[in-house]
N, CA and C of each residue as an Amber inpcrd file, in Angstrom:
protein
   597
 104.6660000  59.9170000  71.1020000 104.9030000  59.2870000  72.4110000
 103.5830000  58.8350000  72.9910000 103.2960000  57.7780000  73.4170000
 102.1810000  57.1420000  74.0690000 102.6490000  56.7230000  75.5970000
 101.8150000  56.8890000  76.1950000 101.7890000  56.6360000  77.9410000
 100.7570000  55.7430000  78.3880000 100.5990000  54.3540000  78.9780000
  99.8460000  53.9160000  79.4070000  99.5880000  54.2690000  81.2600000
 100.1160000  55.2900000  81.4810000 100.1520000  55.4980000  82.9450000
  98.7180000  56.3950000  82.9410000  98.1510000  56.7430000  84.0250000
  96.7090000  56.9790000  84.4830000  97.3700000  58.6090000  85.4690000
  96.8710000  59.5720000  83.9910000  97.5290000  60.6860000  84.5460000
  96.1060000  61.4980000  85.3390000  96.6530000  62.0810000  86.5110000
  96.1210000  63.1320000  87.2410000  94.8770000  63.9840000  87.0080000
  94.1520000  63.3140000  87.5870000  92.9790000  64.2190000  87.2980000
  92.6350000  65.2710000  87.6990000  93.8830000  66.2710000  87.6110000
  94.1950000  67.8680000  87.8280000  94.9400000  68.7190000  87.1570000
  94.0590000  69.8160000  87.3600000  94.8710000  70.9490000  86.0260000
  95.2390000  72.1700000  87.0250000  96.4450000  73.0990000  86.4510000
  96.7850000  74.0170000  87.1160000  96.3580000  75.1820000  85.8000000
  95.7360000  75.8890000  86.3310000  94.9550000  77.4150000  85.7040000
  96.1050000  78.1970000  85.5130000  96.4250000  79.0310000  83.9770000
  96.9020000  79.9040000  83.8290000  96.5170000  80.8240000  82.5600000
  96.7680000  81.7250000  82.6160000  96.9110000  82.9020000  81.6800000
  96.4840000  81.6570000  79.8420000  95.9710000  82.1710000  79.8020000
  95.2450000  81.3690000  77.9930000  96.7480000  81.8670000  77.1640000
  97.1450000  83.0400000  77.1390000  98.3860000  82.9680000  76.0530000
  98.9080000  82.3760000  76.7880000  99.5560000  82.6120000  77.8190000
 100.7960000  81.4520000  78.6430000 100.4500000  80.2480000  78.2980000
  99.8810000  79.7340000  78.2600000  99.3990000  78.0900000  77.7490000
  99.8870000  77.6520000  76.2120000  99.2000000  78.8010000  75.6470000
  99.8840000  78.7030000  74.3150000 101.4670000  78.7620000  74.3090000
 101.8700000  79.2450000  74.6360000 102.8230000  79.7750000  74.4010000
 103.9470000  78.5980000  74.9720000 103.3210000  77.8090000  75.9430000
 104.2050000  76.6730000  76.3870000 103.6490000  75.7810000  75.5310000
 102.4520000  75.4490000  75.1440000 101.7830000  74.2290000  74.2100000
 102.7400000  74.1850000  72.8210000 103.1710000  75.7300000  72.2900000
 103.3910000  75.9870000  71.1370000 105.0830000  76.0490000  71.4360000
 105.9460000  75.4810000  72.4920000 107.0240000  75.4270000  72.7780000
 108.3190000  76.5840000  72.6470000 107.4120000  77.7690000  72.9400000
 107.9020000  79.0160000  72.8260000 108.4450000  79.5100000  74.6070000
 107.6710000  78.8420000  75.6290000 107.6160000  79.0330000  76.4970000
 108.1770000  77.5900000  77.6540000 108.5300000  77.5260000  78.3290000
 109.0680000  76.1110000  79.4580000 109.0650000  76.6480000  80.8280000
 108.5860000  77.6100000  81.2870000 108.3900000  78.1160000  82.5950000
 107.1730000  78.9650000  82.7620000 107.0500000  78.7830000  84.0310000
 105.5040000  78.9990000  85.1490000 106.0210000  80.0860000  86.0870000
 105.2620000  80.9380000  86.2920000 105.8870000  81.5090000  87.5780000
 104.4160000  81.6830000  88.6410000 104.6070000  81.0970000  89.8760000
 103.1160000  80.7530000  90.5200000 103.7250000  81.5700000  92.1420000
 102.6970000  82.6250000  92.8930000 102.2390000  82.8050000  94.1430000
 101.4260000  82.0550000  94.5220000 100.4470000  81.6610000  93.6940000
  98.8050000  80.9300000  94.0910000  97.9540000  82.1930000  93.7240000
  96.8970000  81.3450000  93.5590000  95.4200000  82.3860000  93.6340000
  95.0640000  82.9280000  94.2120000  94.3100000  84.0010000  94.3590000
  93.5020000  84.8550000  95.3080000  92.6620000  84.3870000  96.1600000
  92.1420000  83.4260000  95.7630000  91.5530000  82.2060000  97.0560000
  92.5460000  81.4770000  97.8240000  93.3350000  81.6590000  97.3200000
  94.9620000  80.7970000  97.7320000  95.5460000  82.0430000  98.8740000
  94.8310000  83.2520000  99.0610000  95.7730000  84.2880000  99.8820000
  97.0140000  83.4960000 101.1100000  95.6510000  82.7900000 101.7200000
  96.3740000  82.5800000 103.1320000  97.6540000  81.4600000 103.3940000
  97.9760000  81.0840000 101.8600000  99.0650000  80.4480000 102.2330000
  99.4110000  80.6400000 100.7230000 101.0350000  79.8920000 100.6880000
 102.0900000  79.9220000  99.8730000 101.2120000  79.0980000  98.6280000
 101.9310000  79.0670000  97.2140000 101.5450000  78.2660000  96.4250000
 102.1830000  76.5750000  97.0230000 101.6830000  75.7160000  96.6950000
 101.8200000  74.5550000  96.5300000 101.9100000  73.4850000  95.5290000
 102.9020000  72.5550000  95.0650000 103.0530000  71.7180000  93.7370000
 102.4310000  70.7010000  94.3550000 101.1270000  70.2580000  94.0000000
 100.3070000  69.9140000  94.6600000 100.1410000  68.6370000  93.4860000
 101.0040000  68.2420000  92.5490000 100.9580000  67.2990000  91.8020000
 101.7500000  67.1910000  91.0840000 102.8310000  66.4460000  90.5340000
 103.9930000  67.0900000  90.0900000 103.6830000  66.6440000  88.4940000
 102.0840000  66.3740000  87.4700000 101.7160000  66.6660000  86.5180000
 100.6320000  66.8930000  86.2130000 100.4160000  67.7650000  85.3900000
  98.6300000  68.0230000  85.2450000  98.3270000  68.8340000  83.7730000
  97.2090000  68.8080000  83.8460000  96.8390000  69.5230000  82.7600000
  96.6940000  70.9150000  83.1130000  97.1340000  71.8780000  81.5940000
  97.2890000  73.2840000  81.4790000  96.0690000  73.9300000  81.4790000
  94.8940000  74.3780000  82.1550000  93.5830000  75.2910000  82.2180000
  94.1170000  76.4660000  81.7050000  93.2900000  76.6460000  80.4670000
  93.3070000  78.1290000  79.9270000  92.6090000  78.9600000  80.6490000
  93.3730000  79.9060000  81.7840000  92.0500000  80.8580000  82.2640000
  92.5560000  82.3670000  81.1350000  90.9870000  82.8600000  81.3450000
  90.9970000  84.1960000  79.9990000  90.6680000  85.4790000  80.9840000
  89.7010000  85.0650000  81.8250000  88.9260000  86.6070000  82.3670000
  90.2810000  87.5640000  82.9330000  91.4010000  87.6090000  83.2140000
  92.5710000  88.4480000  83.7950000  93.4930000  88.4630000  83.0120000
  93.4790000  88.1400000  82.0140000  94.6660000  88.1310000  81.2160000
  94.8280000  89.9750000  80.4270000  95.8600000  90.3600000  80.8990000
  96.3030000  91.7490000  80.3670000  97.6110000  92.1800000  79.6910000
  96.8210000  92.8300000  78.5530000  98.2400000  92.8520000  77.4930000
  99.1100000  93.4370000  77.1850000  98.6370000  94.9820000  78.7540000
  99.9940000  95.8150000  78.9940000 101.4040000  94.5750000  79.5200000
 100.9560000  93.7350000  80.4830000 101.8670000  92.7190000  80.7720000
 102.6410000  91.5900000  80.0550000 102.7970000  91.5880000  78.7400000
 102.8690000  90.7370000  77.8120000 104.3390000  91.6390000  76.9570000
 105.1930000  91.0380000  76.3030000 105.7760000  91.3070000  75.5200000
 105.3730000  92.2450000  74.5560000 106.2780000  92.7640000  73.4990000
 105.2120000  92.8150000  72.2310000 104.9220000  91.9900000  71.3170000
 105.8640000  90.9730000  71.1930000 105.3400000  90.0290000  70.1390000
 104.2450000  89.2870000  70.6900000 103.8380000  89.7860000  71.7480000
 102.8860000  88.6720000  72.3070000 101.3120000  89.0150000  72.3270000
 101.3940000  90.3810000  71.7920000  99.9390000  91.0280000  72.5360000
  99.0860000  90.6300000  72.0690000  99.4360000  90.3140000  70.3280000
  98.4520000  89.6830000  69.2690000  97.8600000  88.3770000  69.7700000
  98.4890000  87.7530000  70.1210000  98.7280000  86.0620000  70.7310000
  97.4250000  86.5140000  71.5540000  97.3070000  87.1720000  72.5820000
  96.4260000  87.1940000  73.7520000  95.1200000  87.3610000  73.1030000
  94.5900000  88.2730000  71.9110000  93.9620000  88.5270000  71.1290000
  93.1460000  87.3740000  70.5510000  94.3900000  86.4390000  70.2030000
  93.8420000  85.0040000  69.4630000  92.8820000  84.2480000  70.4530000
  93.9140000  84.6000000  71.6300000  93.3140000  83.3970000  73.0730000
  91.4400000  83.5850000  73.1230000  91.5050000  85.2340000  73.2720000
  90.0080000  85.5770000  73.2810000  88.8060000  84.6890000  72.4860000
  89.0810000  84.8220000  71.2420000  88.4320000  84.0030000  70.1460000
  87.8770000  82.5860000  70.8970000  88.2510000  81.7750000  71.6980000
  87.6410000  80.8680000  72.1830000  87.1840000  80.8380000  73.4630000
  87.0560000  82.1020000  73.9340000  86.4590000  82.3200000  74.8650000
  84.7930000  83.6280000  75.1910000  84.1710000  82.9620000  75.9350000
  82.7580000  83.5830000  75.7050000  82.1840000  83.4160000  77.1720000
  81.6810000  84.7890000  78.0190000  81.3000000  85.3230000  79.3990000
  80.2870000  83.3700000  79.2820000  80.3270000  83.1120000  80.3180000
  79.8290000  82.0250000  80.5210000  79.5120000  80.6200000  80.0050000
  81.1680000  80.5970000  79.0970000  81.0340000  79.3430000  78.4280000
  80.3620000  77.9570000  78.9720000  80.3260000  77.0480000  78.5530000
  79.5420000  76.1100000  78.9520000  80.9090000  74.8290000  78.9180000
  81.3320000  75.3620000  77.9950000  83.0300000  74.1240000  77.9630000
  84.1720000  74.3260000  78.0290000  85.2120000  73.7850000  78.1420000
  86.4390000  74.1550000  78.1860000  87.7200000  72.9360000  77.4800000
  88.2280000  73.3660000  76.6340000  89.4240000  72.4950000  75.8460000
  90.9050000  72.9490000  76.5300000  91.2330000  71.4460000  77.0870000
  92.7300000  70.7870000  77.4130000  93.2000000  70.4990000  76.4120000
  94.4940000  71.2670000  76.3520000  94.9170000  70.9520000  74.5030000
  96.4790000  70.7430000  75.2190000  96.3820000  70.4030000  76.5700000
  98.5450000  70.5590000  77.1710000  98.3040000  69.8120000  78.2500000
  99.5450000  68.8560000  78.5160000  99.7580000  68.5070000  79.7270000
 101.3130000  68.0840000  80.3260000 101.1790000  68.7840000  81.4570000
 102.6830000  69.4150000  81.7940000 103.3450000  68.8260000  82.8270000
 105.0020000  68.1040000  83.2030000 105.4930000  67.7260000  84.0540000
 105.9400000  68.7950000  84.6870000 106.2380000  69.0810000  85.7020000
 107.4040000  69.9480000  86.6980000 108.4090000  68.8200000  87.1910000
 109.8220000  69.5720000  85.9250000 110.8240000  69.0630000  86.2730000
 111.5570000  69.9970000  87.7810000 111.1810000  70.6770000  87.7770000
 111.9410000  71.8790000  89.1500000 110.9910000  72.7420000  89.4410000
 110.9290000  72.7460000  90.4710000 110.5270000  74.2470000  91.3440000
 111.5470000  74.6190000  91.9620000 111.8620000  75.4940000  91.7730000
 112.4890000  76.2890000  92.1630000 112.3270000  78.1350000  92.2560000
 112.7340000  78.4630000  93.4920000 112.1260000  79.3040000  94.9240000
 113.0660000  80.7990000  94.3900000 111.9370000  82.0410000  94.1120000
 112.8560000  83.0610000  93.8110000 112.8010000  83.5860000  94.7050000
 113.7590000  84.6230000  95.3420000 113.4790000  85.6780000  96.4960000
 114.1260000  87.2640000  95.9800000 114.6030000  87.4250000  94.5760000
 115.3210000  88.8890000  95.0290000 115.0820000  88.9840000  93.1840000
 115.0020000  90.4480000  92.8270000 114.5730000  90.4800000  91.4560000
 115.7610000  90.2980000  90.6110000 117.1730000  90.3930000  91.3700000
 118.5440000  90.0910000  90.5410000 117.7030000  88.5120000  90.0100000
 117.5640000  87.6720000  90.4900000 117.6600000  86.8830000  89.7640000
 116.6130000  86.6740000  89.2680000 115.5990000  87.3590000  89.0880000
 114.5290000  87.5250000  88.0890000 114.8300000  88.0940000  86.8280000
 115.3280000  88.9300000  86.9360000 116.4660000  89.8150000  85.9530000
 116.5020000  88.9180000  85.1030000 117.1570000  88.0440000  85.0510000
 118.4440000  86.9150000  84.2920000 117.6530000  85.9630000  84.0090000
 116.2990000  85.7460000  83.9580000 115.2150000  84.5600000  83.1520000
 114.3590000  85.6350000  82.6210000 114.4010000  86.5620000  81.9000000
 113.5660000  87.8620000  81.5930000 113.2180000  86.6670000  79.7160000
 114.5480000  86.1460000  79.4820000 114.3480000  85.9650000  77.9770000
 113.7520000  84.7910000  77.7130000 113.3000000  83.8700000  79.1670000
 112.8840000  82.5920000  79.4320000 110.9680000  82.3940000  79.2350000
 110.7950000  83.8000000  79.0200000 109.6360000  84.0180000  79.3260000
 108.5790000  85.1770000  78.4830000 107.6220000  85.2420000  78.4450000
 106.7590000  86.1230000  77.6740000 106.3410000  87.0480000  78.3410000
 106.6980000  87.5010000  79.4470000 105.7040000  88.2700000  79.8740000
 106.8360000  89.5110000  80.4370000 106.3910000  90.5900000  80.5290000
 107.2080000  91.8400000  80.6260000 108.0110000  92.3030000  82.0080000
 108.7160000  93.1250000  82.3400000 109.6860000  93.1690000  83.5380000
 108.8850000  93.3860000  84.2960000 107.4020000  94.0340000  84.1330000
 107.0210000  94.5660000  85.2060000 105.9470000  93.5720000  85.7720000
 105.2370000  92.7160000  84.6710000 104.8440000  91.6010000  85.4010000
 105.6240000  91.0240000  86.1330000 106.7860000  90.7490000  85.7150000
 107.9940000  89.7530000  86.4740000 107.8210000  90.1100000  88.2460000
 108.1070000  91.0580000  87.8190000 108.1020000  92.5160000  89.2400000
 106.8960000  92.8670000  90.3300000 105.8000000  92.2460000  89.6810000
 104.6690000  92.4160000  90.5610000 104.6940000  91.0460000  90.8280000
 104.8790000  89.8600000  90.0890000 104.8000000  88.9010000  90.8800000
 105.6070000  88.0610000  91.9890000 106.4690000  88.7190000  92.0220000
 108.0830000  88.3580000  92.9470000 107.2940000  89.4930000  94.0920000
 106.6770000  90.7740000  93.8930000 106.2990000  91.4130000  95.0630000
 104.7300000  91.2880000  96.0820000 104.3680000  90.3670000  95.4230000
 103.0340000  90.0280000  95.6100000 102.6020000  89.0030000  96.5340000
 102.6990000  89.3370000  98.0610000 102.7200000  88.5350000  98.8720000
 104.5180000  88.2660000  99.4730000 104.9410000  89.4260000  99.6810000
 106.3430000  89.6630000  99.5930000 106.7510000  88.6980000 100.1180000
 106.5100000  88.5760000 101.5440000 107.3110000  87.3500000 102.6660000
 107.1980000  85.7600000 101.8000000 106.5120000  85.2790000 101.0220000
 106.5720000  84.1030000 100.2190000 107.3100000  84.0390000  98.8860000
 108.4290000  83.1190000  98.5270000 108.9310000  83.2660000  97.7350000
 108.4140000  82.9460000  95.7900000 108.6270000  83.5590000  94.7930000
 108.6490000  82.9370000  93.5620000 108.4890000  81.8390000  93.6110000
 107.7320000  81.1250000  93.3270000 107.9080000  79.3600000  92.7040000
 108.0830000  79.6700000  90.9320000 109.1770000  79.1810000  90.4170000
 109.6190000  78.8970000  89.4140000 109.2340000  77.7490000  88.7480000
 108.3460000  77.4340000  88.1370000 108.3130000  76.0390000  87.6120000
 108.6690000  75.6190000  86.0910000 110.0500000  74.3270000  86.2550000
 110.3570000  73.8570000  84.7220000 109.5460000  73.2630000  84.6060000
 109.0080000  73.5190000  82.9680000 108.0200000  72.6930000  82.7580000
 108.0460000  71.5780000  81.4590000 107.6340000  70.2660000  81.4780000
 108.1210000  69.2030000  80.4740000 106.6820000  69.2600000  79.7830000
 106.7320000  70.0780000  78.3530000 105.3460000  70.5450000  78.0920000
 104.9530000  69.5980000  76.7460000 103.9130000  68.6990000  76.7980000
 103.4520000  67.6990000  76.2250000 101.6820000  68.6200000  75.4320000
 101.5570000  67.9770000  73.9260000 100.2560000  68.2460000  73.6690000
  99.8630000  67.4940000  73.2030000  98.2070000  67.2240000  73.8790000
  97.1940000  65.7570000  73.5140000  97.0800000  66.1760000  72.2640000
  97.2640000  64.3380000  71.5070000  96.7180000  64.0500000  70.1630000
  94.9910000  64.1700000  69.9160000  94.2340000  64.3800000  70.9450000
  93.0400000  64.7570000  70.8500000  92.8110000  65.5420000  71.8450000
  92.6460000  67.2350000  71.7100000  91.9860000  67.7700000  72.8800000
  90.7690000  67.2760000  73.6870000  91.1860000  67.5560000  74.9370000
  89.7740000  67.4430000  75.7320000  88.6060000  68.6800000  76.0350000
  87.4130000  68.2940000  75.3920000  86.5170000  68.9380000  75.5310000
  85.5980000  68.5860000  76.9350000  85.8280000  70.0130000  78.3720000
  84.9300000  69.3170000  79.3340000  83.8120000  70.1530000  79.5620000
  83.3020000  69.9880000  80.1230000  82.1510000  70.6210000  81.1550000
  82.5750000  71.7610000  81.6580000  82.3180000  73.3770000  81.8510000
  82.9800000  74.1880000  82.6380000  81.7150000  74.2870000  83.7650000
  82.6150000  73.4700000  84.7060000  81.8340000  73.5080000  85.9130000
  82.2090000  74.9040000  87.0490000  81.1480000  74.9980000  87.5710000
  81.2010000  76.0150000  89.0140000  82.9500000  76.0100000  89.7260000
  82.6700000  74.2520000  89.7160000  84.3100000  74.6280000  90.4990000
  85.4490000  75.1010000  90.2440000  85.5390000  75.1300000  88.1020000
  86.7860000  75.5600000  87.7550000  87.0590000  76.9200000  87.8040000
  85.8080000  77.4820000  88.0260000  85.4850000  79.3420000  88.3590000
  86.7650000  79.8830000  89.0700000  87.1490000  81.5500000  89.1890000
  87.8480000  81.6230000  90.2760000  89.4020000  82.0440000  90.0050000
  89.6520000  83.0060000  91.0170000  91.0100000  83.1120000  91.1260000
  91.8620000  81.7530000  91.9510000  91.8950000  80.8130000  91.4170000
  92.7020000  79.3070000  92.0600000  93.9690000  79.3500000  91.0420000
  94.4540000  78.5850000  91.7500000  95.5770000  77.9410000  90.9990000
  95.3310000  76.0260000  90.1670000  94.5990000  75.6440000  91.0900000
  94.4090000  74.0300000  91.1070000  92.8650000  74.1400000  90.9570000
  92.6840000  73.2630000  90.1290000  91.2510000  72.3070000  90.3030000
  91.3450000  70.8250000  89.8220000  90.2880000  70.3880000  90.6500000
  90.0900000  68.4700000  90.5060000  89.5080000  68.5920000  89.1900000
  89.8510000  68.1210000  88.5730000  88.8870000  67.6150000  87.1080000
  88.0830000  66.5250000  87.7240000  86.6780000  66.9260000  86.8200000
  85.7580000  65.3900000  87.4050000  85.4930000  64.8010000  86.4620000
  85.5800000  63.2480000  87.0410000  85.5720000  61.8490000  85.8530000
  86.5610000  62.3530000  84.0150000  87.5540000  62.3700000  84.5330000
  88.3190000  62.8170000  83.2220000  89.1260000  61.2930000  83.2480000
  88.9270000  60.7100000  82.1580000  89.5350000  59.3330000  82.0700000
  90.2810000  59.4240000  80.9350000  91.5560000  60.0110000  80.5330000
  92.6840000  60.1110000  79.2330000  93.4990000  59.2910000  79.2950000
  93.3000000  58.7130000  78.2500000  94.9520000  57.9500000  77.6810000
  95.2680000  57.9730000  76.4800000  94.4770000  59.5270000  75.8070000
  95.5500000  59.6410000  74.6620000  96.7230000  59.6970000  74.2920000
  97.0900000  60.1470000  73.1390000  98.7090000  59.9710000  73.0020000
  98.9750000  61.1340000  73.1430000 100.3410000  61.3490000  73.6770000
 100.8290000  63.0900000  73.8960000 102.3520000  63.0880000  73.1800000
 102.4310000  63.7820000  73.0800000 103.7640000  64.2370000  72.1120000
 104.7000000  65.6920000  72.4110000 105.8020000  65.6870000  72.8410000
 106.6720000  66.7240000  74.0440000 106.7790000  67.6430000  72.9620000
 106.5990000  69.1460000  73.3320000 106.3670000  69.8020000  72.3810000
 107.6540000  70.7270000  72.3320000 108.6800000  69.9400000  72.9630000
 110.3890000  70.6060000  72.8400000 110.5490000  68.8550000  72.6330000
 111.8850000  68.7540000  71.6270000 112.4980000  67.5410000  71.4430000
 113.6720000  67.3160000  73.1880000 113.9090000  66.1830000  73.4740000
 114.6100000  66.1030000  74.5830000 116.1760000  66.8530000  74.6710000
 116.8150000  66.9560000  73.6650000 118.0550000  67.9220000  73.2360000
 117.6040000  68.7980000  73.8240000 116.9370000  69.3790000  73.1100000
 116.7500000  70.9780000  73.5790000 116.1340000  71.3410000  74.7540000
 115.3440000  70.2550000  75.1800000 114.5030000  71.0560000  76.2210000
 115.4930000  70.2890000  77.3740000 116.3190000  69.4600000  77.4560000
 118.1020000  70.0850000  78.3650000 118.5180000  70.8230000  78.2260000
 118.6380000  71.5370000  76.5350000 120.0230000  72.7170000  76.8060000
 119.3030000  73.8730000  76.9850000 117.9640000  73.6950000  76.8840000
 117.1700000  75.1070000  77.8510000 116.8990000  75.5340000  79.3470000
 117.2670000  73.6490000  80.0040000 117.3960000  73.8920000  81.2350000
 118.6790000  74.0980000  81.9550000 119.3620000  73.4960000  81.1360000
 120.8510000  73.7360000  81.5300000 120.7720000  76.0180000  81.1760000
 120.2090000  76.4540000  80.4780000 120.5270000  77.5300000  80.8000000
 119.9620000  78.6840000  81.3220000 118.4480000  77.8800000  82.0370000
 117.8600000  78.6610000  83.1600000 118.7240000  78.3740000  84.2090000
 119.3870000  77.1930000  84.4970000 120.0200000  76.7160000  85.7260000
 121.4920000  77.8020000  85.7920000 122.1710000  77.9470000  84.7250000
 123.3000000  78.7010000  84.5610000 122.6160000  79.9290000  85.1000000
 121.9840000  80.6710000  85.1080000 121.4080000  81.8320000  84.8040000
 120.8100000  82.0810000  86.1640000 120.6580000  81.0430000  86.6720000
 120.6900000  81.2590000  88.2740000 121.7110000  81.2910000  88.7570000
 122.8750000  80.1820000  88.6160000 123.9880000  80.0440000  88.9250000
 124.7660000  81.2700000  89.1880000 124.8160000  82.4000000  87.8420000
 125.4350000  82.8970000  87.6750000 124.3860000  84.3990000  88.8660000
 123.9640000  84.4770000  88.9490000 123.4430000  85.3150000  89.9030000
 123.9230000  84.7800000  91.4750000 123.7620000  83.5860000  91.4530000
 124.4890000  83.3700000  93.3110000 125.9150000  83.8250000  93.1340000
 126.7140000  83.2860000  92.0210000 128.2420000  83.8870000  92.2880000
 128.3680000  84.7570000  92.0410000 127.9250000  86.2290000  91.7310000
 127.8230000  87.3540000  91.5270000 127.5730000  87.6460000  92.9880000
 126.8150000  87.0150000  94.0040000 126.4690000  87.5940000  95.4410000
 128.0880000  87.6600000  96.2880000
């Protein structure tokens, strides 16, 4: 798939296996409060596409599945206390956000996802009065990674950073075929569904 459109010169930071794990189409959902610099307010979809930032320094592998712990292991390998660069190897649409508030229906996307009940559980409680942001995600990987600069600004517990002077128009290629990555949303959507009529 090729795009001549002039995509976003912004990436949303997450977990280095989580990246994989959506790059490698194992994964199609985000679950975001915001960053720790982000305290004083709610998360925000502050672009509705961007590129996937591998962050490494917080990533913990009591919180991870088990098939996953190895995975986190791998992530390490390209990472080093004060790298000098950083590789964009994903770039992601948000087809939905959508707003969690109660762990029933956290419950019921447990198999949607890599990461364990109790992560699920700290992050639905974390900043209680603000809800889950759920994000579907339409997960694309560049035919040539981008190698950038790890600047000062991408530092940090954030959610968002500006990429500077990033000019891409490689080719990207959806790393779920369009079949499936409907009948996967059709059954996160059920799976909510089925938790409101249960209320």
């Amino acid at each position: 798939m090729h795009t001549d459109k002039v995509r976003p010169n912004i990436a949303l930071k997450e977990w280095a296996v989580s990246v994989q794990a959506l790059a490698e189409g194992k994964q199609m959902i985000m679950m975001r409060k915001g960053g720790i610099i982000e305290e004083t307010r709610d998360f925000q979809l502050l672009s509705p596409a961007f590129y996937l930032m591998p962050a490494y320094e917080h990533q913990k592998k009591h919180l991870l599945k088990d098939e996953y712990k190895n995975k986190l292991d791998e992530t390490l390998t390209y990472w080093t206390p004060g790298m000098e660069t950083i590789k964009l190897e994903a770039y992601a649409e948000a087809v939905e956000d959508i707003e969690i508030t109660d762990q029933d229906t956290l419950d019921l996307l447990r198999e949607f996802h890599i990461w364990t009940d109790t992560f699920a559980q700290e992050r639905l409680r974390w900043k209680k009065k603000n809800p889950l942001h759920l994000l579907i995600l339409r997960v694309y990987r560049l035919e040539e990674a981008l190698e950038i600069p790890m600047l000062d600004a991408y530092n940090g517990c954030k959610s968002w950073v500006r990429l500077d002077n990033i000019a891409d128009h490689s080719k990207i290629t959806p790393v779920i075929e369009e079949d499936e990555f409907q009948h996967k949303v059709k059954q996160i959507k059920q799976a909510l569904v089925q938790n409101v009529t249960k209320k």
